[in-house]
C-alpha positions as a Markdown table, in Angstrom:
| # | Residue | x | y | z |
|---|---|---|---|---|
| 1 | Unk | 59.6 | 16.5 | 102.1 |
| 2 | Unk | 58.1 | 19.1 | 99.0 |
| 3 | Unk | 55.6 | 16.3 | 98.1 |
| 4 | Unk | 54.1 | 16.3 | 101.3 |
| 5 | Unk | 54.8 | 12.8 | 102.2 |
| 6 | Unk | 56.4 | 13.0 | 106.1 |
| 7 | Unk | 57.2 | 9.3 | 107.0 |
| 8 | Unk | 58.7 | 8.3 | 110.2 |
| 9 | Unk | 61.5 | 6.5 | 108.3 |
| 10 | Unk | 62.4 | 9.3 | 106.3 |
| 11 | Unk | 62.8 | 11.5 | 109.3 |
| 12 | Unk | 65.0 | 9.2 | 110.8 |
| 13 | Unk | 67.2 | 8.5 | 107.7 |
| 14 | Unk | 67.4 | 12.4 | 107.5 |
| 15 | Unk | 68.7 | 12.6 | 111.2 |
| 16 | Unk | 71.2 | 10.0 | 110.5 |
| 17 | Unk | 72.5 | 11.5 | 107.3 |
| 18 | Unk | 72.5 | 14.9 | 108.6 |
| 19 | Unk | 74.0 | 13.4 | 112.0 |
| 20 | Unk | 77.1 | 11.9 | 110.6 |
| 21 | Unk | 77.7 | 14.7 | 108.1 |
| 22 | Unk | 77.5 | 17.2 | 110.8 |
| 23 | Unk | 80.4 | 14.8 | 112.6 |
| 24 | Unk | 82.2 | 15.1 | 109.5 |
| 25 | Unk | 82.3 | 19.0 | 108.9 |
| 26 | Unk | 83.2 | 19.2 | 112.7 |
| 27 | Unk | 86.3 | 17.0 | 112.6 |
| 28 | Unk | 87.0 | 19.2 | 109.4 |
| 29 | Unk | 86.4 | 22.5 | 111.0 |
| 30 | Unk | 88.2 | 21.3 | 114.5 |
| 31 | Unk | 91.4 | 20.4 | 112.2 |
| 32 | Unk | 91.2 | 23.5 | 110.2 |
| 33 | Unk | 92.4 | 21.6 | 106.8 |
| 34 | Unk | 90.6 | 23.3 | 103.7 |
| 35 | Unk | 87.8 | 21.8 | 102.2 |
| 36 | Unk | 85.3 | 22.4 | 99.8 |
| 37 | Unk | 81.4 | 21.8 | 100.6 |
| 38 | Unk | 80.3 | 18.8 | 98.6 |
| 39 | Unk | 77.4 | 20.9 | 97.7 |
| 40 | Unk | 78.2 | 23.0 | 95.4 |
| 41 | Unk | 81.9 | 23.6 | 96.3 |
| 42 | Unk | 82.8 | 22.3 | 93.1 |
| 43 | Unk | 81.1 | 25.0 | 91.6 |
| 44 | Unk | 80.9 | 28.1 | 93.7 |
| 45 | Unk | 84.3 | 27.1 | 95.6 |
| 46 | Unk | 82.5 | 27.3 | 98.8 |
| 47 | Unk | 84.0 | 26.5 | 101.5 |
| 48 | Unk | 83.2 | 24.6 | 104.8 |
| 49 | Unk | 82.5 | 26.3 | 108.1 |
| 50 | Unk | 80.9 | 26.8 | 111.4 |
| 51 | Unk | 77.5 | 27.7 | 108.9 |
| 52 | Unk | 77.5 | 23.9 | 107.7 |
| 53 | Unk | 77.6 | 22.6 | 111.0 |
| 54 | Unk | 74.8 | 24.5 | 112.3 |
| 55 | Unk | 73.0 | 23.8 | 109.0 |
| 56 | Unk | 73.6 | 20.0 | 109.1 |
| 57 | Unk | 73.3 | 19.9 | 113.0 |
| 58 | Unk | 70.1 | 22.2 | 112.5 |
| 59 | Unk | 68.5 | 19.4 | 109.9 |
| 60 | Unk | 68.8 | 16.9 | 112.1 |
| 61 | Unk | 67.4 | 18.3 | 115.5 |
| 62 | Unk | 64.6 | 19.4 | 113.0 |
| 63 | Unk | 63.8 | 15.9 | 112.3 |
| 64 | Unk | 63.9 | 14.5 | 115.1 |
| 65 | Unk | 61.2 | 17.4 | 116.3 |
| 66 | Unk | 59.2 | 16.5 | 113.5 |
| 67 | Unk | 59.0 | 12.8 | 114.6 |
| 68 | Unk | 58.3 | 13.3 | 118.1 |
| 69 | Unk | 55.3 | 15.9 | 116.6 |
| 70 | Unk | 53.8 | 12.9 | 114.2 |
């Protein structure tokens, strides 16, 4: 995305990554077990919430926009 280059299959492989990771943090969140973000959990010990399910969710209904715009 930084270099510019906005393919249709990139936004689509970015709505599917962001899709099923969002379903991921939500069965997380619904179950309330603790879990550290991927991200940089390791690091900071940051934990997962309602922020990385509006972040991943967020990603994705972005791509898609961008698709329909291209």
């Amino acid at each position: 995305m930084l270099t510019g280059i906005v393919a249709p299959w990139l936004l689509w492989s970015e709505f599917l990554v962001m899709t099923f990771s969002g379903i991921g943090v939500a069965i997380k969140v619904l179950k309330r077990e603790p879990f550290q973000c991927v991200c940089l959990g390791t690091f900071l010990k940051v934990p997962l919430t309602t922020i990385t399910l509006i972040e991943d969710f967020g990603m994705a209904i972005l791509a898609i926009i961008m698709v329909l715009l291209i």
